[in-house]
matplotlib code that plots the C-alpha trace (Angstrom):
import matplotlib.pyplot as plt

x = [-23.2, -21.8, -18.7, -18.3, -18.8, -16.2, -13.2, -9.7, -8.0, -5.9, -4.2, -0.3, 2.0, 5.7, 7.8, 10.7, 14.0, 12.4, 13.7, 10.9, 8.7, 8.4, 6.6, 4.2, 3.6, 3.1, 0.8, -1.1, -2.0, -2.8, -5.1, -7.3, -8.0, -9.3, -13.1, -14.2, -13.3, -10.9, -7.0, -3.8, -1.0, 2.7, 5.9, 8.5, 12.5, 13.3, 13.3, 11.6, 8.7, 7.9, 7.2, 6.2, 2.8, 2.0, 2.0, 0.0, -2.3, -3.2, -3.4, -5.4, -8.0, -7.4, -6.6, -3.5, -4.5, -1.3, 2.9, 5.0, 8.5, 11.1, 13.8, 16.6, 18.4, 17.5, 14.1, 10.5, 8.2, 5.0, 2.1, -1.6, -4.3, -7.7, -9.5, -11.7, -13.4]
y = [5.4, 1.8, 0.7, -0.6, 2.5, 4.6, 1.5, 2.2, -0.9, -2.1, -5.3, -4.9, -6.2, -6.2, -5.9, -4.8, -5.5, -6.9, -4.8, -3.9, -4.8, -7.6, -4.8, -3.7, -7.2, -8.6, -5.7, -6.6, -9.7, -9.1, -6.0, -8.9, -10.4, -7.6, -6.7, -3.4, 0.0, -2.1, -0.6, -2.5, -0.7, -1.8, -1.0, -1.1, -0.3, 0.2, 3.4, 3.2, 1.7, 5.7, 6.1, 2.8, 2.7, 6.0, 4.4, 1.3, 3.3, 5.1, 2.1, -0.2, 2.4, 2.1, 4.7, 5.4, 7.2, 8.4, 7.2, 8.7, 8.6, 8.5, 10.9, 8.4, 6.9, 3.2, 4.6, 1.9, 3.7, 3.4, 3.4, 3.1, 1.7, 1.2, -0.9, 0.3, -3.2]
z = [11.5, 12.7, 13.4, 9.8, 8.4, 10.9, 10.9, 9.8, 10.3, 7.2, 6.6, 6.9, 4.1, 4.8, 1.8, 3.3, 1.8, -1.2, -4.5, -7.7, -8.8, -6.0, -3.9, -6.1, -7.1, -3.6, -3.4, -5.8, -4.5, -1.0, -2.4, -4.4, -0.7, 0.8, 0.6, -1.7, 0.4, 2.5, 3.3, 2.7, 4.5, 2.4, 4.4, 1.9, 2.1, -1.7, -2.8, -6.4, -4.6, -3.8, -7.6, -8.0, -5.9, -6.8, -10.6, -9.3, -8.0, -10.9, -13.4, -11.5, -9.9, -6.4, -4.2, -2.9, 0.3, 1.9, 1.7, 3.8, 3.3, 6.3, 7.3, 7.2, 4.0, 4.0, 6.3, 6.0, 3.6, 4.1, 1.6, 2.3, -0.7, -0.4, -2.6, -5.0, -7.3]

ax = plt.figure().add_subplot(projection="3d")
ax.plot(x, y, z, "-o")
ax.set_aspect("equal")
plt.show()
């Protein structure tokens, strides 16, 4: 195994305080620059975007690998994709 095969790191969009579907769309965008099996990590504030990605997700064929939801009303969300073509 290389080092290619075992990294993690994802490139970071920050959507925050932006309301839908500007988060999904921005997404969108920043997932075409990113190489095949690569991660785009979206921190988002608005809280359809929770139902939003995991639509995204399923209609464009990438994989929405985790989203985690704060505590806190008004709390980042977090959403991780990886790219799958």
């Amino acid at each position: 195994m290389t080092d290619a095969d075992t990294d993690t790191s994802a490139t970071t969009l920050d959507v925050r305080g932006l309301k839908c579907p500007l988060p999904v769309l921005k997404a969108r965008k920043a997932i075409g620059g990113i190489p095949v099996g690569g991660l785009l990590e979206v921190l988002a504030t608005d809280p359809a975007a929770m139902l939003d990605f995991r639509h995204y997700a399923r209609q464009s064929g990438h994989t929405l690998v985790s989203a985690e939801e704060g505590a806190e009303e008004g709390a980042v969300l977090r959403f991780v994709l990886r790219r799958e073509s």
